[in-house]
FIKE-600623 format. One record per residue (C-alpha): chain; residue number from 1; residue in three letters; x, y, z. Coordinates in steps of 0.02 Angstrom, whole numbers. Example, Ala and Ser with C-alpha at 12.3 -4.5 7.8 and 13.67 -1.06 7.14 Angstrom:
! residues 2
ATOM / A / 1 / ala / 615 / -225 / 390
ATOM / A / 2 / ser / 684 / -53 / 357
! end
This chain:
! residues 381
ATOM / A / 1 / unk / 2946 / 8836 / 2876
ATOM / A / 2 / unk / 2852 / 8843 / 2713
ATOM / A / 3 / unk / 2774 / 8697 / 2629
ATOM / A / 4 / unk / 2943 / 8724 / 2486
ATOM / A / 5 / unk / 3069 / 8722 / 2588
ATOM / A / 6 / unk / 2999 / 8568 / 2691
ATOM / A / 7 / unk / 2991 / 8489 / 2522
ATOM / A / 8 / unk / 3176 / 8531 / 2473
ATOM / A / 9 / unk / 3221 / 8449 / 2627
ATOM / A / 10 / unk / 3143 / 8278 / 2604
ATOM / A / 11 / unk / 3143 / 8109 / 2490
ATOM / A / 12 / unk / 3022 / 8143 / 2335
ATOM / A / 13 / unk / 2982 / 7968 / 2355
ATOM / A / 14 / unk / 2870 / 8020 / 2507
ATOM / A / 15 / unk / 2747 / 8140 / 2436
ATOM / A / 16 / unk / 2718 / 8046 / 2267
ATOM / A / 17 / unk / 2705 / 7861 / 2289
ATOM / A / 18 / unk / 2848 / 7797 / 2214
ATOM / A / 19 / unk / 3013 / 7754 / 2296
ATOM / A / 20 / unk / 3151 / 7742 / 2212
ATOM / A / 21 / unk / 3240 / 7644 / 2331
ATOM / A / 22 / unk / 3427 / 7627 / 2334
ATOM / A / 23 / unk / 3544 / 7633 / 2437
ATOM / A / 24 / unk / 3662 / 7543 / 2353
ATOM / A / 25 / unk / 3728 / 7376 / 2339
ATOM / A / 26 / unk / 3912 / 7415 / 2358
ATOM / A / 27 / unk / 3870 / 7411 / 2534
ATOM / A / 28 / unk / 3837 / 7236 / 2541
ATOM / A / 29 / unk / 4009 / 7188 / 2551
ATOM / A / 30 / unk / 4072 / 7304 / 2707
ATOM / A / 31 / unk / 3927 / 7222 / 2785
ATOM / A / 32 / unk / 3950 / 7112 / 2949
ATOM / A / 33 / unk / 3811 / 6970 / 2957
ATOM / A / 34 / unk / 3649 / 7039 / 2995
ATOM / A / 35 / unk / 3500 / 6944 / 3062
ATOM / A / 36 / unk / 3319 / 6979 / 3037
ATOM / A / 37 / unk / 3201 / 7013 / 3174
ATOM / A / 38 / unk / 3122 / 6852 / 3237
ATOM / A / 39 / unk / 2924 / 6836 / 3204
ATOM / A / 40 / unk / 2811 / 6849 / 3359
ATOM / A / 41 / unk / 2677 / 6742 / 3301
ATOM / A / 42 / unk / 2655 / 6545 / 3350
ATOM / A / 43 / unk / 2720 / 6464 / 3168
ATOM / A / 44 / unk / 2874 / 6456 / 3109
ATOM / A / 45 / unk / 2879 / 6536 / 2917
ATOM / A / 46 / unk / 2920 / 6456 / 2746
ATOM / A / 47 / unk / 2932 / 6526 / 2571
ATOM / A / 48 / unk / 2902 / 6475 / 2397
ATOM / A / 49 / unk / 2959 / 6591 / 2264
ATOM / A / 50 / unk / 2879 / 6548 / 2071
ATOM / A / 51 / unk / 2904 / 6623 / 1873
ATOM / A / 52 / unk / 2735 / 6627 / 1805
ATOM / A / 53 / unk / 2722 / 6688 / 1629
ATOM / A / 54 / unk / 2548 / 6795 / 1582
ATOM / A / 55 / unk / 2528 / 6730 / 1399
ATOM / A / 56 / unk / 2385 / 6849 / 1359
ATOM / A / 57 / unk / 2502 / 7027 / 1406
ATOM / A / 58 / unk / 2659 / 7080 / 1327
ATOM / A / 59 / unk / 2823 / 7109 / 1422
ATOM / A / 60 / unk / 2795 / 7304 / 1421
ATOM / A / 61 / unk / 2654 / 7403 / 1361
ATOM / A / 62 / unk / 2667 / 7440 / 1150
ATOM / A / 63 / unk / 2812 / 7323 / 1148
ATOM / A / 64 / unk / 2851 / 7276 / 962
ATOM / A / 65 / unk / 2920 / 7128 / 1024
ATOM / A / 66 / unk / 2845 / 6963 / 1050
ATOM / A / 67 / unk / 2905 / 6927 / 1227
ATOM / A / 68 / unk / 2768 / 6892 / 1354
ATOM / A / 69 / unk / 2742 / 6981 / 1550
ATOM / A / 70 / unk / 2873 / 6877 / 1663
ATOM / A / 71 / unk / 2815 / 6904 / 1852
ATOM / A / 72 / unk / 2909 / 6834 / 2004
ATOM / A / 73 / unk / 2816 / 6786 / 2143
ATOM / A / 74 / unk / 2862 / 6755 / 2333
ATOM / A / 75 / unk / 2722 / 6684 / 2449
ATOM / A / 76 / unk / 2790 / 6693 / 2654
ATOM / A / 77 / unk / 2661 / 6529 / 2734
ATOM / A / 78 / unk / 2638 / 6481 / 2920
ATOM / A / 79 / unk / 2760 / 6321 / 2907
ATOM / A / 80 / unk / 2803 / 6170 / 3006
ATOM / A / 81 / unk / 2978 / 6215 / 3103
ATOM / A / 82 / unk / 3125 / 6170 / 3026
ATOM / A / 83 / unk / 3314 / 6119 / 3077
ATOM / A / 84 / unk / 3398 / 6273 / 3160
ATOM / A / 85 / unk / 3526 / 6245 / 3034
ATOM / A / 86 / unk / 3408 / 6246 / 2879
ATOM / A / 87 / unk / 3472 / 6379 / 2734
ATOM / A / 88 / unk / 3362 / 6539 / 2775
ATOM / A / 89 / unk / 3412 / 6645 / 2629
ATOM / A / 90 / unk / 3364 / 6832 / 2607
ATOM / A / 91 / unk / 3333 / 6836 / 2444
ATOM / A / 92 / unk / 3334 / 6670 / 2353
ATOM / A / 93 / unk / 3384 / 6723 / 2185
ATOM / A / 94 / unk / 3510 / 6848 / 2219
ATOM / A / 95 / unk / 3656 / 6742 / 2159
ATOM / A / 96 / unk / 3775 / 6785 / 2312
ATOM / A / 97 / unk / 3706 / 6954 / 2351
ATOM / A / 98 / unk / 3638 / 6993 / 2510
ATOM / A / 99 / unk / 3730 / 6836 / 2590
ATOM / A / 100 / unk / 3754 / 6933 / 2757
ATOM / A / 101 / unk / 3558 / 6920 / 2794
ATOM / A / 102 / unk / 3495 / 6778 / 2869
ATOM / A / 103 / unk / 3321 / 6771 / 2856
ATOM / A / 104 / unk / 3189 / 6679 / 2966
ATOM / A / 105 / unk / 3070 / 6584 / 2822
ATOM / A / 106 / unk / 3152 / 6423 / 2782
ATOM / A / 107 / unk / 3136 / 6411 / 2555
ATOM / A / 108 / unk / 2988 / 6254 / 2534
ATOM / A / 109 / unk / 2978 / 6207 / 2679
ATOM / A / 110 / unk / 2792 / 6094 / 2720
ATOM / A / 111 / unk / 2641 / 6190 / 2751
ATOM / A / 112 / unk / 2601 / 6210 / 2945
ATOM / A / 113 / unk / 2453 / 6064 / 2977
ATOM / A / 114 / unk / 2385 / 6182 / 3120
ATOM / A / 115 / unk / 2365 / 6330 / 3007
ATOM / A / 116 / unk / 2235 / 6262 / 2936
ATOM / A / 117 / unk / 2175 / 6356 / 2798
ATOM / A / 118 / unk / 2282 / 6543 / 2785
ATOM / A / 119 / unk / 2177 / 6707 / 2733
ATOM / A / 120 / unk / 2279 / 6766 / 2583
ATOM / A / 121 / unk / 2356 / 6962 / 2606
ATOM / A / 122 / unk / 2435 / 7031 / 2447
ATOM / A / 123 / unk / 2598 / 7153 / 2479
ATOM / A / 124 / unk / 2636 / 7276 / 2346
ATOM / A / 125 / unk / 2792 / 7354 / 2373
ATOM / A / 126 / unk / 2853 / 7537 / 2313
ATOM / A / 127 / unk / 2933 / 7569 / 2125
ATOM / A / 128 / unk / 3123 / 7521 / 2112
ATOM / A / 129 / unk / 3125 / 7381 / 2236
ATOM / A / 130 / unk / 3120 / 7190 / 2260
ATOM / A / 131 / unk / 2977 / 7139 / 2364
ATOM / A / 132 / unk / 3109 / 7060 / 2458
ATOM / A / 133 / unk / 3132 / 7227 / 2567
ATOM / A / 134 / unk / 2966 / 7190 / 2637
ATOM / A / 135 / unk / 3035 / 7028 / 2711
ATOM / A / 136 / unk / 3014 / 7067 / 2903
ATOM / A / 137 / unk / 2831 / 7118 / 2885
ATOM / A / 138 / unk / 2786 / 6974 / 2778
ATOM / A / 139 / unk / 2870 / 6852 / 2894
ATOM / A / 140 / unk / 2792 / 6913 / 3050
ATOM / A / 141 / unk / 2608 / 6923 / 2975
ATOM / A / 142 / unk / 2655 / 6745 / 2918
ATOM / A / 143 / unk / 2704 / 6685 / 3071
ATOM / A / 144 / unk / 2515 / 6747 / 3128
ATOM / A / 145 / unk / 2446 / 6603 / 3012
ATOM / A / 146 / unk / 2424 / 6712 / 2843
ATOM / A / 147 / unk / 2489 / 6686 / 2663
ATOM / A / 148 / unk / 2583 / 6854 / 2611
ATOM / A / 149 / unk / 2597 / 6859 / 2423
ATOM / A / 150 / unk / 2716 / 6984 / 2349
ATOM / A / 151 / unk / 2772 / 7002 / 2140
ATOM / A / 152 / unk / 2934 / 7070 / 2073
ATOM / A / 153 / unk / 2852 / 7156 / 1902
ATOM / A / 154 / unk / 2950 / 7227 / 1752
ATOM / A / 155 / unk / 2951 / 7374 / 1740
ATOM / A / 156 / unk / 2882 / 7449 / 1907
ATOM / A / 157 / unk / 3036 / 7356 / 2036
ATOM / A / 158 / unk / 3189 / 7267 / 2028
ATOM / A / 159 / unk / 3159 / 7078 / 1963
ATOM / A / 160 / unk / 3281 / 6935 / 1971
ATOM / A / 161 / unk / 3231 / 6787 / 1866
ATOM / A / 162 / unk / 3318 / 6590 / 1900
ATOM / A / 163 / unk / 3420 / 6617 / 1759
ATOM / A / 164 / unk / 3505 / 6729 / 1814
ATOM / A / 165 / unk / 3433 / 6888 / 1695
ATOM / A / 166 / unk / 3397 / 7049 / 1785
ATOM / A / 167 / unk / 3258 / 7191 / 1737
ATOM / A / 168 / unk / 3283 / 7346 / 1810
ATOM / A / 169 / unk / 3152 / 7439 / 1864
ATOM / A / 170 / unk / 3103 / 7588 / 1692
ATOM / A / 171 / unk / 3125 / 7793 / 1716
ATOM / A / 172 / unk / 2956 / 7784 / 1637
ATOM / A / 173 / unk / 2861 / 7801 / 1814
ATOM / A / 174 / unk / 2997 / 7921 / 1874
ATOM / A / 175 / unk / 2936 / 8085 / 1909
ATOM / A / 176 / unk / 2987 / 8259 / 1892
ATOM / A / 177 / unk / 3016 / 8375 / 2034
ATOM / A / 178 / unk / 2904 / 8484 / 1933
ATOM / A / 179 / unk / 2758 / 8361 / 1917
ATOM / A / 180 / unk / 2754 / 8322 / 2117
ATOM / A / 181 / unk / 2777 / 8496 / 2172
ATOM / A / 182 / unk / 2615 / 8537 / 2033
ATOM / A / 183 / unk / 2410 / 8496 / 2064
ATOM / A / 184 / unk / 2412 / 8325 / 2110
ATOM / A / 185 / unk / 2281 / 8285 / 1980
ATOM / A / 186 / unk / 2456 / 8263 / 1885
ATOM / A / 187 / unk / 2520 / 8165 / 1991
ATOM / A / 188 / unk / 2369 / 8063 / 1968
ATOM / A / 189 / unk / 2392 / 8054 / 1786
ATOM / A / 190 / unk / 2557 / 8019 / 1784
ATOM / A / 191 / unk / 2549 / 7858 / 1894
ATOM / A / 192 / unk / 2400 / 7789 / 1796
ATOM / A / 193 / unk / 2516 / 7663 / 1674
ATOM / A / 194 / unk / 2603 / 7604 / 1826
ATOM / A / 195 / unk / 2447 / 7574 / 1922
ATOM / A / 196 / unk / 2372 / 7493 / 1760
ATOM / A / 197 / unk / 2507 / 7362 / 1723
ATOM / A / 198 / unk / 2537 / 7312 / 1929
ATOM / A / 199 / unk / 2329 / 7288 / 1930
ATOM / A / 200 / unk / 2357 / 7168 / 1780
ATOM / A / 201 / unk / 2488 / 7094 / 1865
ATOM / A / 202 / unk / 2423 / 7067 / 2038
ATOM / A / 203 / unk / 2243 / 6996 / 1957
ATOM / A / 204 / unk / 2321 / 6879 / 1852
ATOM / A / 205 / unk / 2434 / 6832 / 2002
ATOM / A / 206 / unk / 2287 / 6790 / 2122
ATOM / A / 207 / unk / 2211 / 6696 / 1994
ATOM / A / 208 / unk / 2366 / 6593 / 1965
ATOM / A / 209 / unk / 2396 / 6578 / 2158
ATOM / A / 210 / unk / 2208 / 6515 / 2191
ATOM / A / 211 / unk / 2231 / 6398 / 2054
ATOM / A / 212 / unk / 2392 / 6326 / 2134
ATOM / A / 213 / unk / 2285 / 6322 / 2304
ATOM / A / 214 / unk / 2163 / 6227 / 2212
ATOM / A / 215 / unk / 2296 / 6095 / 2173
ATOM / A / 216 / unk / 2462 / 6119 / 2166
ATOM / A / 217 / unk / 2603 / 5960 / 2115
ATOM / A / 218 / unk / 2688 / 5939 / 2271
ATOM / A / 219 / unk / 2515 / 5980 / 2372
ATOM / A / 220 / unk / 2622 / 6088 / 2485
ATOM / A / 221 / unk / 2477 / 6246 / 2466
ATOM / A / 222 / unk / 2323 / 6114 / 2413
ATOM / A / 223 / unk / 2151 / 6161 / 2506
ATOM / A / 224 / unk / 2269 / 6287 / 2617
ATOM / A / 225 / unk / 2246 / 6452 / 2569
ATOM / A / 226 / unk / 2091 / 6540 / 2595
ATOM / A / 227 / unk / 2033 / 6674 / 2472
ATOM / A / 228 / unk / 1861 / 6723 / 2525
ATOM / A / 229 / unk / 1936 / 6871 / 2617
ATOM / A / 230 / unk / 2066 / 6946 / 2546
ATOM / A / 231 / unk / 2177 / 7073 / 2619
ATOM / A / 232 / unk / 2304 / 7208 / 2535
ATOM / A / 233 / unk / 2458 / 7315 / 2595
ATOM / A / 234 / unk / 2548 / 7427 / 2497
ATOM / A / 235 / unk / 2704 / 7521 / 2507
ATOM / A / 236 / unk / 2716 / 7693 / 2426
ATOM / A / 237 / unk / 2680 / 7646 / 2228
ATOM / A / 238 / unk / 2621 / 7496 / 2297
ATOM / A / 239 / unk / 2493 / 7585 / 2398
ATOM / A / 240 / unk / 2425 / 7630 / 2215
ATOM / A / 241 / unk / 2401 / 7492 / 2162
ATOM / A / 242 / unk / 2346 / 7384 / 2306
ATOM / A / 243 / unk / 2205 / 7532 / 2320
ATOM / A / 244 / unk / 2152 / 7501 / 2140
ATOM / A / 245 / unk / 2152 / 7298 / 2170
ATOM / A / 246 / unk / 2037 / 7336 / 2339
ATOM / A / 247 / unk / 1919 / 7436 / 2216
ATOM / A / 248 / unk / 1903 / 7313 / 2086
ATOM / A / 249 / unk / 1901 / 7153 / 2171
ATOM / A / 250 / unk / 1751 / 7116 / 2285
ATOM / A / 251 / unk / 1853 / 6985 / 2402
ATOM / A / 252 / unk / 1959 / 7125 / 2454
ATOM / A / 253 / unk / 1898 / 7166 / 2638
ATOM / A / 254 / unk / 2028 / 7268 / 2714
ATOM / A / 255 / unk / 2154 / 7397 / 2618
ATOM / A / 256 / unk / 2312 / 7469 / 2707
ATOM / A / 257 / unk / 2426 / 7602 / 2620
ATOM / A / 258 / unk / 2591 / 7659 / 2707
ATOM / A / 259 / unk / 2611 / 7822 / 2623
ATOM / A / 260 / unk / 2504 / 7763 / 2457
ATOM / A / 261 / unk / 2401 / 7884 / 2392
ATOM / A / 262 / unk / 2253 / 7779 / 2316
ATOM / A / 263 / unk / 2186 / 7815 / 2133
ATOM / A / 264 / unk / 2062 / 7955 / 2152
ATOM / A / 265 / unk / 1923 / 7829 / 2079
ATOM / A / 266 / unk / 1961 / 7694 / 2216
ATOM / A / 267 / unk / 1973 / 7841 / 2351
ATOM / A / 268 / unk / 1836 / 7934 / 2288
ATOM / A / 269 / unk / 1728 / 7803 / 2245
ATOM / A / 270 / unk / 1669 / 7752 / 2417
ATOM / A / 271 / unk / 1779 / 7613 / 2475
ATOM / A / 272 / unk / 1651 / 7473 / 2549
ATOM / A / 273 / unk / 1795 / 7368 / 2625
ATOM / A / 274 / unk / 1898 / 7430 / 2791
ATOM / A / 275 / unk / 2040 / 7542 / 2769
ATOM / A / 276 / unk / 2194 / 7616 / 2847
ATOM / A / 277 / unk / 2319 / 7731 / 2780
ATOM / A / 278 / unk / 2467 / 7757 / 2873
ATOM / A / 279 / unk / 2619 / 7912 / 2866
ATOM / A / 280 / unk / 2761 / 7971 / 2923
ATOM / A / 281 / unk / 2802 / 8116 / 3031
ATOM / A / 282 / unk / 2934 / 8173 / 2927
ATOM / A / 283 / unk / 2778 / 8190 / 2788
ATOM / A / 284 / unk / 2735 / 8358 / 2757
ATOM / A / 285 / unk / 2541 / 8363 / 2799
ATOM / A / 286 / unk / 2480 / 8516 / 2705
ATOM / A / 287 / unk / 2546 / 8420 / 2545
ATOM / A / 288 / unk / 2496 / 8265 / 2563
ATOM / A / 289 / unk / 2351 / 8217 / 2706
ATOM / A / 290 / unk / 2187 / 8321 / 2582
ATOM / A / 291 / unk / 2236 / 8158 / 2454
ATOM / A / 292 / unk / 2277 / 7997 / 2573
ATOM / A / 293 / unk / 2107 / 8092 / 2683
ATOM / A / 294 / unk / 2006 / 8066 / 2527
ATOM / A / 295 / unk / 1980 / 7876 / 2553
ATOM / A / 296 / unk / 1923 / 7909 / 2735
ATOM / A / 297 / unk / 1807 / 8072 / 2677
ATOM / A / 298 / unk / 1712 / 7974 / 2556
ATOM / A / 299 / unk / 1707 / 7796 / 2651
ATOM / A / 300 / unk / 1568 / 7665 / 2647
ATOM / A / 301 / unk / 1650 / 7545 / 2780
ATOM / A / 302 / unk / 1760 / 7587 / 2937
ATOM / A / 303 / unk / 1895 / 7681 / 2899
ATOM / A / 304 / unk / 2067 / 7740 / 3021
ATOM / A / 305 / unk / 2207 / 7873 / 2980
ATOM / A / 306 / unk / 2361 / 7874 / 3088
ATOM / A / 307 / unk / 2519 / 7967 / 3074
ATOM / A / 308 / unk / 2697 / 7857 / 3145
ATOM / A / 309 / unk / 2798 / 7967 / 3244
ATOM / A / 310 / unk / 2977 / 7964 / 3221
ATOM / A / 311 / unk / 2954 / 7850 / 3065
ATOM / A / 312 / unk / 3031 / 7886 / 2896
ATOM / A / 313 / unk / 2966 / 7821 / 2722
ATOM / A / 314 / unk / 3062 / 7669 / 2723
ATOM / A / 315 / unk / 3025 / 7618 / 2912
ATOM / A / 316 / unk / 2932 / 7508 / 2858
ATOM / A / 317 / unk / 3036 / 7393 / 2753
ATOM / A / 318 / unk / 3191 / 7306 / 2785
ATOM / A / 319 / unk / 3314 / 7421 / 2735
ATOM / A / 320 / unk / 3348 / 7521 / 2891
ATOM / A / 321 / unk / 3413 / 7360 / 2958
ATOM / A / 322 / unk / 3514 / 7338 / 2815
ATOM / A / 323 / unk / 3595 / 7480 / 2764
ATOM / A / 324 / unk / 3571 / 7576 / 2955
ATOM / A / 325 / unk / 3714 / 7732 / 2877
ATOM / A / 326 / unk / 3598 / 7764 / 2729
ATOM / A / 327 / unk / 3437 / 7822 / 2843
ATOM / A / 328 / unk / 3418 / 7940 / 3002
ATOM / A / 329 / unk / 3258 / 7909 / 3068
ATOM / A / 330 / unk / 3195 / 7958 / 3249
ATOM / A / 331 / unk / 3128 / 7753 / 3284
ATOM / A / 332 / unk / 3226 / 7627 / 3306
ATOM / A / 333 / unk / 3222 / 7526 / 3132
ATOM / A / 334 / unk / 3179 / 7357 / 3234
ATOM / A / 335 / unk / 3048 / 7455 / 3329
ATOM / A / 336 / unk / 2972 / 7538 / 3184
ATOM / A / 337 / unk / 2948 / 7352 / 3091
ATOM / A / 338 / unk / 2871 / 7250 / 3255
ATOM / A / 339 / unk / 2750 / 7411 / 3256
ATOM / A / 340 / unk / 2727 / 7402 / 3092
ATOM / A / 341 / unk / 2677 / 7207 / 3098
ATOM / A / 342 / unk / 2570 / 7228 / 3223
ATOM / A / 343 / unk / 2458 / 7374 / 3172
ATOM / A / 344 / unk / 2429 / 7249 / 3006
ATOM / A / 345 / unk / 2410 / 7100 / 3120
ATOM / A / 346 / unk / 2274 / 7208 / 3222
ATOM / A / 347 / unk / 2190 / 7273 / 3067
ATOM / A / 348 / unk / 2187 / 7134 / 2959
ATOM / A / 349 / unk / 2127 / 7026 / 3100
ATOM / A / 350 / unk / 1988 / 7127 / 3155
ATOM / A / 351 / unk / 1927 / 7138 / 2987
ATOM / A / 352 / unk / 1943 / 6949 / 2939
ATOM / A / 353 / unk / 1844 / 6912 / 3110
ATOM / A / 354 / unk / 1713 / 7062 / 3080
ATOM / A / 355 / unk / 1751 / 7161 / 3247
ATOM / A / 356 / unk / 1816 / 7322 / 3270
ATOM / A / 357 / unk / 1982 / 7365 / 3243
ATOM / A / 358 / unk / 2070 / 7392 / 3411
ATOM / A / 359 / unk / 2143 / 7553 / 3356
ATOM / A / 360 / unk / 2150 / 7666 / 3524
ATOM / A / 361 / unk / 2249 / 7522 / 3603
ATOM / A / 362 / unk / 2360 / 7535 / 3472
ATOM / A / 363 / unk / 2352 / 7734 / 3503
ATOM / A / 364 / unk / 2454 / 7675 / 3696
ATOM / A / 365 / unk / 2610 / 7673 / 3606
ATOM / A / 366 / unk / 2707 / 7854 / 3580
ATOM / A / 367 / unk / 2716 / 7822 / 3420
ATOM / A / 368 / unk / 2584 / 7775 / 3359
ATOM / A / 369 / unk / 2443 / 7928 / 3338
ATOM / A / 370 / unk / 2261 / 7933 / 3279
ATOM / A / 371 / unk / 2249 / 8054 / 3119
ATOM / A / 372 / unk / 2057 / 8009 / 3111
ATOM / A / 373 / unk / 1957 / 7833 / 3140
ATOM / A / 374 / unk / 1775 / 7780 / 3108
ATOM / A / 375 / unk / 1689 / 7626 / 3111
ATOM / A / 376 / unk / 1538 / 7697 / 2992
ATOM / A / 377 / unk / 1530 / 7783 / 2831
ATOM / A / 378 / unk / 1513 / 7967 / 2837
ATOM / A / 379 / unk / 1326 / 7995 / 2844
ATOM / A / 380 / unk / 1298 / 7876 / 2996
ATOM / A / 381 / unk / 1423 / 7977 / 3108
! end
């Protein structure tokens, strides 16, 4: 089969970063009730969801107007258990929609006391979507004790503020079949405005989030999160820009990317921190391994590649579960997320507690296979 026609017969969203993720709404209301996985780790998970307002950026970049950037944040947190019969909404601000998921993190509920304090991982998810997709992973590496942070941004995903209001995500950071299917130092290009305005965004969210750790009104999050090592998991356009936050922030220690290609600086530039890029089988190598490779080729810390048999794109979100009709994956979409969770759990750990990451016991499981690992950089091999 030639590199073309495998291209003709998959999702563009999986060679270029970007997901423009669908499937539609209209399902929602055919929908019987569905229930999210339950989290494996020993808390029980609660969720906060804030509008914070970045005075010093506009709403969109050039925009004539005077409007100011208007992020939504969700953070999952290990949290004390709650009544069985406490409100467990999937997505808080959905105004109805989506009332056939229950979800497993109960909205402000106390801060677990035996958490102590929780590292902080960032989750950027892929163009188009509400970080909301991403609900099962967050909740089960919550549920291991961490603080998962995850924005809704203008312009890059789907946002829903309390008001109501809705911002679609822009056709600006859609690409052309042309531009993917051209040298990928387009592609490159091309992303560069989205990567730039979700870097803003995610910076000035950590900033606001440590502050509220610092000292928040209710104290819920005071002196409990933990920002000295930071991790980051990204999601197709996510992957982008979670590899351009690992670059430029120093308390980033460990990057993952599920089918992210990072910016060629941050990939390039001899990542110090530990990283692990993960893809699909359905992902057509010869288009797409030379670029996610790049971060391992030119590595300065330990650094693991592995390819997830019988996975699609969007395995490893929530939408499988939700709309089963609208994918065809080999894995089992429950499967595919409990994997999912705990290759993070496993990597993040490891690198939080500087040992190595347990990757070939990972490898025991069908599918689950090692593109290329390394606990050195490349001139120490």
């Amino acid at each position: 089969m030639t590199i073309m026609t495998r291209l003709m017969m998959m999702p563009f969203l999986a060679l270029t970063s970007l997901a423009p993720c669908g499937p539609a709404v209209a399902q929602e209301s055919e929908q019987e009730t569905v229930e999210l996985p339950a989290p494996a780790g020993q808390f029980a998970v609660g969720s906060y969801v804030w509008r914070w307002i970045d005075e010093e950026r506009p709403l969109d970049r050039g925009a004539a107007d005077k409007r100011r950037r208007e992020i939504m944040a969700q953070l999952w947190f290990p949290a004390e258990p709650q009544p069985v019969d406490a409100k467990r909404p999937y997505r808080p601000l959905a105004k109805g929609r989506f009332n056939f998921v229950v979800a497993n993190a109960t909205p402000g509920a106390p801060f677990a006391e035996d958490a102590g304090k929780a590292r902080v991982i960032v989750l950027c998810p892929g163009r188009g979507v509400s970080a909301g997709y991403n609900s099962v992973v967050a909740e089960g590496l919550a549920s291991q004790g961490y603080a998962v942070l995850a924005l809704d941004s203008p312009g890059l995903g789907y946002v829903e503020y309390p008001d109501g209001r809705v911002d679609d995500t822009s056709g600006e950071f859609q690409p052309s079949f042309e531009l993917i299917t051209g040298p990928y130092e387009k592609v490159d290009e091309f992303f560069e405005p989205a990567v730039e305005l979700g870097l803003a965004d995610y910076r000035f969210a950590l900033d606001t989030l440590k502050e509220i750790g610092r000292k928040d009104a209710g104290g819920r999050f005071t002196g409990r999160l933990d920002f000295s090592k930071i991790g980051v998991y990204g999601h197709s356009l996510g992957g982008r820009i979670c590899g351009s936050l690992a670059q430029v922030d120093r308390r980033v220690a460990a990057f993952a990317a599920m089918e992210g290609v990072a910016p060629p600086e941050a990939r390039r530039g001899g990542y110090r921190g530990a990283s692990l890029m993960l893809y699909s089988s359905e992902l057509p190598e010869e288009m797409a391994l030379p670029n996610i490779r790049e971060i391992f080729d030119f590595r300065k810390g330990a650094s693991t590649i592995l390819r997830l048999e019988g996975f699609g794109h969007n395995s490893v979100t929530d939408r499988p579960i939700l709309f089963p009709d609208s994918f065809n994956y080999s894995v089992e979409p429950e499967r595919a997320l409990r994997l999912t969770i705990r290759i993070l759990t496993e990597f993040f750990g490891a690198t939080f507690d500087d040992r190595p990451f347990p990757v070939e016991k990972l490898a025991e499981e069908p599918e689950i296979t090692i593109v290329e690992t390394s606990l050195t950089p490349p001139n120490d091999d």
